[in-house]
C-alpha positions in Angstrom: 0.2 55.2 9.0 -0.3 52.4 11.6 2.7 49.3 11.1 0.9 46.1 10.1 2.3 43.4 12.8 2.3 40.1 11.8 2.2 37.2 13.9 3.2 33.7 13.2 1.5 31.0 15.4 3.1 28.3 15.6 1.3 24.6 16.2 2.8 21.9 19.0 3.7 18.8 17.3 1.6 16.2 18.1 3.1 12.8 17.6 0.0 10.4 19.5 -2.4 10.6 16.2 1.0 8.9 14.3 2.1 6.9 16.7 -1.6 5.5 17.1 -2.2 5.0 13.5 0.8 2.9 13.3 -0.2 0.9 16.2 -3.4 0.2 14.4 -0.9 -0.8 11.4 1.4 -3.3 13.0 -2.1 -4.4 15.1 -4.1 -5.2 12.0 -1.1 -6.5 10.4 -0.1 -9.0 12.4 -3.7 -10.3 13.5 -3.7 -11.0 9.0 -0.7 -12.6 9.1 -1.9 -14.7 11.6 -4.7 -15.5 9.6 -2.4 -16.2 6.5 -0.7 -19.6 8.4 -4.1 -20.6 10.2 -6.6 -20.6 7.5 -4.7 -23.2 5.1 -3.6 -25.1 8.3 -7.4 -25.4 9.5 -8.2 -26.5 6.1 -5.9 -28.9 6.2 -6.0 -30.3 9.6 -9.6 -30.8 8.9 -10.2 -31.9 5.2 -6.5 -33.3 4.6 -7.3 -31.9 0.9 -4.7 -29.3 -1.0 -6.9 -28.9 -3.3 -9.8 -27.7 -0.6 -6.9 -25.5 0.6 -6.8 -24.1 -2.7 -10.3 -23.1 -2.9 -10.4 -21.2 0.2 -6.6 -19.7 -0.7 -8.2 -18.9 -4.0 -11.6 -17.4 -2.2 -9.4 -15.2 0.2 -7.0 -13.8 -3.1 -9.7 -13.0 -6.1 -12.0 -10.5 -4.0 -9.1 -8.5 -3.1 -8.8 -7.1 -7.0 -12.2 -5.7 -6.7 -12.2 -4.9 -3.2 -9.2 -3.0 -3.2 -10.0 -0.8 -6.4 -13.1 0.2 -4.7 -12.3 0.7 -1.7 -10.7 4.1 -2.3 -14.1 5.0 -2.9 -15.7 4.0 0.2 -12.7 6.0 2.1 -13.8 9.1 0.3 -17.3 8.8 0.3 -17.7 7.8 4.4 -14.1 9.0 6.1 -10.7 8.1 6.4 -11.3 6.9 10.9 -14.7 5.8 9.9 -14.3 3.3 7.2 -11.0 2.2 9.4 -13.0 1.7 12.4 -15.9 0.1 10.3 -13.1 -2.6 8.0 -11.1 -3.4 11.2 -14.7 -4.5 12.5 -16.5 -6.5 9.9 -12.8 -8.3 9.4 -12.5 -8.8 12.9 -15.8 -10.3 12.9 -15.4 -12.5 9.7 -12.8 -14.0 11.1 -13.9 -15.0 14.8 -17.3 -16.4 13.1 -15.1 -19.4 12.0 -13.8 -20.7 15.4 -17.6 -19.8 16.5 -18.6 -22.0 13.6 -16.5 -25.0 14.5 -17.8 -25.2 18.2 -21.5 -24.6 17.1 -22.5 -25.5 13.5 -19.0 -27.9 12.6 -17.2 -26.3 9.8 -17.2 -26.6 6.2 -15.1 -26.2 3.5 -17.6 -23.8 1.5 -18.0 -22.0 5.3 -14.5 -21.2 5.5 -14.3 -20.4 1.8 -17.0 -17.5 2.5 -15.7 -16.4 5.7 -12.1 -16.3 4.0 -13.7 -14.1 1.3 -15.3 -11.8 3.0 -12.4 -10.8 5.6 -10.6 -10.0 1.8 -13.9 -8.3 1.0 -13.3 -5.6 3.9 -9.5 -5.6 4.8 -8.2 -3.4 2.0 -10.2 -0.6 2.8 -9.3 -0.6 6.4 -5.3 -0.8 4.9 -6.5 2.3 2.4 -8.3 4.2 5.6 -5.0 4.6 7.5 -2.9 5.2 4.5 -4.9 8.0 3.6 -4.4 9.5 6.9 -0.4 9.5 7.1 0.3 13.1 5.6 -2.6 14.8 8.3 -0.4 12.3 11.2 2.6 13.2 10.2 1.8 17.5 9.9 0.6 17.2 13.1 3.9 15.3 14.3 6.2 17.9 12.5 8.0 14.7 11.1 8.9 14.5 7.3 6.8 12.7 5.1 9.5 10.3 3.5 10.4 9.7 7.3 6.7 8.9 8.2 6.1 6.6 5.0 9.3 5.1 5.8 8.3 3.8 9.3 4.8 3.0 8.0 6.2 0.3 5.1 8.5 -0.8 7.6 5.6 -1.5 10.4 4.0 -3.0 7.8 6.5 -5.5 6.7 7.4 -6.0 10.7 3.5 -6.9 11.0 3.7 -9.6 8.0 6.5 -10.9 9.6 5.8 -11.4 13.3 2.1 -12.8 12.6 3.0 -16.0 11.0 5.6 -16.9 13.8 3.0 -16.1 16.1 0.7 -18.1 14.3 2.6 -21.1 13.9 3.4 -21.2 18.0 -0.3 -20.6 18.8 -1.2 -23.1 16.1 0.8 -25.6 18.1 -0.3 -24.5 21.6 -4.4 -24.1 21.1 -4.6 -24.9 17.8 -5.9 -24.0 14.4 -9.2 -22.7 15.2 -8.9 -21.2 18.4 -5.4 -19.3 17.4 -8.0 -17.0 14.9 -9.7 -15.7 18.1 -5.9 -13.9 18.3 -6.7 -12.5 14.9 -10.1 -11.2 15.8 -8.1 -9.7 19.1 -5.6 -7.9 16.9 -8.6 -6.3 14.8 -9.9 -5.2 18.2 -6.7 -3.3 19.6 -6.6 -1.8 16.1 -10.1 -0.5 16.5 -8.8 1.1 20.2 -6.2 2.7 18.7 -7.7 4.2 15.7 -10.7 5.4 17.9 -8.3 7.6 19.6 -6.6 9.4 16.7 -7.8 12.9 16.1 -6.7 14.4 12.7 -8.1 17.4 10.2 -10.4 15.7 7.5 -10.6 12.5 9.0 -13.5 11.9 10.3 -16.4 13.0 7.8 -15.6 13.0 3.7 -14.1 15.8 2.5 -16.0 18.5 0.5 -16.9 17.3 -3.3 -16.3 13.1 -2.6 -20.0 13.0 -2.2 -21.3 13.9 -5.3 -22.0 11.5 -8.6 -22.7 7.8 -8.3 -20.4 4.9 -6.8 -19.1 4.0 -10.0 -18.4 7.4 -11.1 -16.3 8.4 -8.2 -14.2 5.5 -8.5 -14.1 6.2 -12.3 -12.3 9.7 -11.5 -9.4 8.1 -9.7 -9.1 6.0 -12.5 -9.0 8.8 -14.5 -6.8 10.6 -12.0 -3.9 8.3 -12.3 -4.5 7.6 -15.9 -3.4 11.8 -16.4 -0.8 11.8 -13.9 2.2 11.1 -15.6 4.2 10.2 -12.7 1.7 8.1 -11.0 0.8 6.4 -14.4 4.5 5.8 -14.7 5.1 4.3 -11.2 1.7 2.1 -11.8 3.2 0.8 -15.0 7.0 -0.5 -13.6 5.5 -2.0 -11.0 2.8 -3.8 -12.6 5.7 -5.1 -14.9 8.0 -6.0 -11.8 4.9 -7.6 -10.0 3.5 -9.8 -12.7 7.0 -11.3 -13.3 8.4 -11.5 -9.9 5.0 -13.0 -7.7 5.8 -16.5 -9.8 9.5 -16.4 -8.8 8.1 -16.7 -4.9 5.1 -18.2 -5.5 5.4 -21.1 -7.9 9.6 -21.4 -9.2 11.1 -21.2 -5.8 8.5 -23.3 -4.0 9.0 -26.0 -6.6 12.4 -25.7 -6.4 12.5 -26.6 -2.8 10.4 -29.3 -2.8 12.2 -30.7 -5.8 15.3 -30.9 -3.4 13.5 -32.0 -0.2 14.4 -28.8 1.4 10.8 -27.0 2.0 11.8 -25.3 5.0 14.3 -23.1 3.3 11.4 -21.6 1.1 10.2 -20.5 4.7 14.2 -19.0 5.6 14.1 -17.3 2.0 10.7 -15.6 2.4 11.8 -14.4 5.9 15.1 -12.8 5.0 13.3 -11.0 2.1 10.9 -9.7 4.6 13.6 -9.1 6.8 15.9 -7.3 4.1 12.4 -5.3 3.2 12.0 -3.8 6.8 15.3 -2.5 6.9 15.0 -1.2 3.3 11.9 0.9 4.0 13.6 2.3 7.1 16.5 3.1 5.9 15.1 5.1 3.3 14.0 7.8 5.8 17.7 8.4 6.0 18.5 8.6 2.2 15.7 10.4 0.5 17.5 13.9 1.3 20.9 12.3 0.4 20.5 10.4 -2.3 17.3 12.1 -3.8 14.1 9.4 -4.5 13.9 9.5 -7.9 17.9 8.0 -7.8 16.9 5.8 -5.3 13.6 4.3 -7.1 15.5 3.8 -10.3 18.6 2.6 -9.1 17.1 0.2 -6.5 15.1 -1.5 -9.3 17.9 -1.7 -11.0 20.2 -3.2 -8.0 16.7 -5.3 -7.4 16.7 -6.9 -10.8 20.5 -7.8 -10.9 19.9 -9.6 -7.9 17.3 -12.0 -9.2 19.7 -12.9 -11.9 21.8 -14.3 -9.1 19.1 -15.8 -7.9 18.3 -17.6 -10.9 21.1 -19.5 -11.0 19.7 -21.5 -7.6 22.8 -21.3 -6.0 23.7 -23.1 -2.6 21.4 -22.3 0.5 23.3 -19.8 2.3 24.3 -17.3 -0.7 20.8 -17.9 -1.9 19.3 -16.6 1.8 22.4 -13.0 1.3 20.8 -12.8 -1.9 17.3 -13.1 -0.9 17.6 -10.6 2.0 20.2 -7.7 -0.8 16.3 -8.4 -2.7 14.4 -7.1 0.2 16.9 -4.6 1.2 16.9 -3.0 -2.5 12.8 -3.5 -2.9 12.4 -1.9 0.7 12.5 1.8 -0.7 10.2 1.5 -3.4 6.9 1.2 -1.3 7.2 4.7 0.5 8.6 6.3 -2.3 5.4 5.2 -4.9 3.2 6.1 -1.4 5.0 9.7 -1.3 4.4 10.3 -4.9 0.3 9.4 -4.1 0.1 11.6 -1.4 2.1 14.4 -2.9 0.5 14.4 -6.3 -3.4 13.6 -5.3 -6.1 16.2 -3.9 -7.2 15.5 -0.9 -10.5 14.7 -1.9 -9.4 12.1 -4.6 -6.5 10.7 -2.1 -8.6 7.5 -1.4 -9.5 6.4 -5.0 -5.8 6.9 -5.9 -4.4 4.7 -3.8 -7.1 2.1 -4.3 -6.4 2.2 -7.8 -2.6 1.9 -7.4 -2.9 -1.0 -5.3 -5.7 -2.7 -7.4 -3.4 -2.8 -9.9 -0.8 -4.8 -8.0 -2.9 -7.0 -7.2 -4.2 -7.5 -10.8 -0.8 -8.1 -12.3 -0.8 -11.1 -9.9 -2.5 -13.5 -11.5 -1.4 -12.4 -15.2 2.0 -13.1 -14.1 1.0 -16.5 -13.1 -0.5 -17.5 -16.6 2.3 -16.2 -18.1 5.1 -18.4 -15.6 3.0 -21.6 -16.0 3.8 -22.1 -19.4 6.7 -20.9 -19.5 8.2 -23.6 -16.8 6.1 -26.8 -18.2 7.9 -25.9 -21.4 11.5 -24.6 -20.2 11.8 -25.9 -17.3 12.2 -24.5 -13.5 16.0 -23.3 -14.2 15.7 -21.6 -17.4 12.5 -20.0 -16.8 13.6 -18.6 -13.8 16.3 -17.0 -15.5 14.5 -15.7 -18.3 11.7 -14.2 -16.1 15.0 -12.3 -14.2 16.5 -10.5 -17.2 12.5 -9.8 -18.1 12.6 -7.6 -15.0 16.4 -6.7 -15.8 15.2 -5.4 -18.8 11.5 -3.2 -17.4 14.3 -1.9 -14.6 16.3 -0.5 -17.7 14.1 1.1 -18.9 13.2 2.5 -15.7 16.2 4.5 -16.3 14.8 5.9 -19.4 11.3 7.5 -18.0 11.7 11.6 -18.0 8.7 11.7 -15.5 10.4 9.5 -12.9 13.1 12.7 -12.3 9.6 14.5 -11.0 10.2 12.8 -8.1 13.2 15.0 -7.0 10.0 18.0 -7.6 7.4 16.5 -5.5 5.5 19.4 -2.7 5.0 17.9 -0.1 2.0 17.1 1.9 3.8 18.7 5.0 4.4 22.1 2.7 1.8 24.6 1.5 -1.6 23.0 0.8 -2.2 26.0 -2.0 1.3 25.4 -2.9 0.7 22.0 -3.5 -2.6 22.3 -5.4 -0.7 24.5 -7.8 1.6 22.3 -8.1 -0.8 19.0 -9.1 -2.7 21.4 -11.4 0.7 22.2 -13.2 1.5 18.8 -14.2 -2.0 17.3 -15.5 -2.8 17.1 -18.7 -5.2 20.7 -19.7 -8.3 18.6 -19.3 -8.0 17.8 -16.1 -6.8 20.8 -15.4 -9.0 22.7 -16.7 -11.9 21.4 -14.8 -12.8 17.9 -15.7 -11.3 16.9 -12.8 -10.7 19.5 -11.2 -9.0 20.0 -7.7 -10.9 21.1 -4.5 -8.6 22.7 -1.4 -9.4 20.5 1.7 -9.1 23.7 4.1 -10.2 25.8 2.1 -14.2 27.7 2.0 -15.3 28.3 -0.9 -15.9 32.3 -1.4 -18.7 33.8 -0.8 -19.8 36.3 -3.0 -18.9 39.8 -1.6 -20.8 43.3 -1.5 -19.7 46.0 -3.5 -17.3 48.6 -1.1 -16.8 51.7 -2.7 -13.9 52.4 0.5 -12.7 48.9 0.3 -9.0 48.6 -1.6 -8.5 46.5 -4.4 -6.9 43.5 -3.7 -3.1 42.8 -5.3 -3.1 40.8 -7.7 -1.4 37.1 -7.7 1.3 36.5 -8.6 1.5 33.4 -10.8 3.4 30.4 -9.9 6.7 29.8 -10.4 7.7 26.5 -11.7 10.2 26.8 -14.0 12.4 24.4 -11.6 10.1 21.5 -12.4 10.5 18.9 -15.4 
């Protein structure tokens, strides 16, 4: 009898596809946060109004609920590099209409207003596009996924950061108007360098995200995270943590400062948060095998929470900006660890809707929080409210502590690991109707069988063996 020889065939990593989608990232990034100090400048340099500042602030912020939730959908249903290539260029062209505006038609406040709202309108698809395509990038780098999520958050937080410095010196040197041609060339490179990535899956939808109507498709990611305890879990905390800390930064802290006479120190605060949050998310590339994520997640909330309680207290300047950046240095890890738990958990085919969901529900818990803080400070006061709002998030941290399905982080397969391996795996932990076939899970590289001829010489095939999972929670 004839010895079987089996051959393994090893793939070449390929880091350009990674290293081009995060150049897109930090591109696209920083031409928004360009955009973030230039459009309320404009609007003020021109009108001399906050409260037409407000409208177009407002007009930029409330399409990104609906946008973001589906946009997920339009990922599946047209392709991860296409609906990137496609977002990158209706933003890019959103935003260059308004210097064109100003030097053709004059500019208006309802102008900018619509402008502002439909560059919110098409951006968080083109953010859901490449996040979607981080597990293919980083297979075909050979890097780990917690490494690759890891640099991604921190690119992203980098991007955030340098685009309003840049902003403000080009605001000074051409001025308002023309510095948003800057953001229009950002949207541009981003377009180069997501034209050039080639990845498995990304450029046409994947089998079974065409089917049903709009509405339905983004229903079943609803549905999706809705059954996935973990996910549902994550979705929960951070709605909690979001609705009560986005008032702390947007409405407590700048008061305080203004209050005091100090308004550039809200600008130092918010910096060495974002600082603190870069080398959180980049440092968590280096503990996930260490410490273990679901340790990290927990306890980091935890250590996150506590430090809002110092916070609270408004101390002096300088322990106020330590404190600030401990914040962003705690809250750093939590973004690629909720991003590994997407990627890990979801089909391929239902990637896109998950994370739309996930982040529409951030955004959501936004403007609750802010109905709920309002009151709270006409009534309490700046101080006390503060401090109540931090042992609120104390107190969801807790209980953080608490949630069994938060250790199935420790339990996650990997994107990088066996793509039947991982299907088993997200089967295993649904609920038995989604299981079962409501929702049920389509391999992205795998055909589906053919139906075969009857072989009276062929030999039975062995059967499976069924999975083991008896080291998951």
């Amino acid at each position: 009898m004839a010895a079987t020889t089996t051959t393994t065939i090893r793939r070449t990593p390929n880091a350009t596809p990674l290293l081009l989608l995060l150049a897109a990232t930090l591109l696209a990034g920083i031409g928004n946060g360009i955009a973030i100090v230039a459009l309320p400048w404009l609007v003020l340099e021109r009108t001399g109004s906050a409260t037409s500042a407000s409208i177009v602030a407002a007009a930029s912020s409330i399409p990104l609920l609906f946008a973001s939730i589906l946009s997920g959908t339009v990922v599946d249903r047209i392709g991860r590099r296409r609906t990137s290539l496609l977002s990158d260029l209706l933003s890019g062209l959103s935003v260059i209409a308004i210097p064109l505006a100003d030097h053709t038609l004059g500019l208006t406040v309802p102008l900018l207003a619509i402008f502002a709202a439909l560059g919110s309108v098409f951006d968080p698809a083109g953010i859901t596009a490449r996040e979607t395509m981080l597990p293919e990038a980083a297979r075909a780098s050979g890097w780990r996924i917690d490494r690759v999520n890891s640099l991604y958050e921190a690119i992203f937080n980098a991007a955030y950061l340098i685009g309003p410095g840049v902003g403000g010196l080009l605001i000074a040197t051409v001025g308002a108007s023309n510095t948003l041609w800057f953001t229009g060339a950002g949207f541009a490179l981003s377009i180069a360098a997501v034209a050039g990535i080639r990845l498995a899956g990304a450029n046409r939808p994947l089998p079974g995200s065409e089917t049903g109507s709009f509405w339905a498709n983004t229903k079943e990611g609803l549905a999706f995270v809705r059954n996935d305890r973990l996910l549902r879990a994550i979705a929960i905390l951070n709605m909690a943590i979001v609705a009560l800390y986005l008032p702390i930064e947007g409405v407590i802290l700048p008061a305080h400062f203004t209050a005091q006479g100090t308004p550039r120190y809200l600008g130092w605060v918010l910096m060495a948060m974002s600082a603190g949050g870069l080398v959180g998310a980049l440092a968590y590339g280096q503990w996930a095998d260490r410490l273990g994520r679901r340790a990290i997640f927990v306890w980091g909330t935890v250590a996150m929470s506590l430090v809002i309680v110092g916070m609270a207290f408004l101390p002096p300047i300088i322990p106020l900006l330590i404190l600030s950046a401990v914040l962003g240095l705690t809250y750093g890890p939590l973004g690629p660890i909720s991003n590994v738990a997407m990627q890990a958990r979801t089909p391929d085919r239902l990637r896109g809707r998950v994370i739309g969901v996930m982040s529409s529900l951030a955004y959501a818990a936004g403007p609750l929080g802010y109905l709920i803080a309002g009151p709270l400070i006409d009534h309490l006061g700046l101080r006390t409210a503060f401090i109540l709002l931090a042992v609120l998030i104390t107190a969801i941290a807790v209980c953080g502590l608490l949630v069994r399905s938060l250790h199935e982080l420790d339990a996650l397969v990997l994107p990088e690991e066996s793509e039947t391996e991982r299907e088993e795996a997200i089967v295993a932990t649904l609920p038995n109707e989604t299981a079962g076939g409501r929702y049920p899970v389509m391999p992205l590289n795998h055909p589906t069988p053919s139906p075969e001829r009857h072989d009276p010489h062929r030999r039975p095939s062995p059967t499976p063996k069924e999975p083991h999972h008896a080291d998951r929670p």
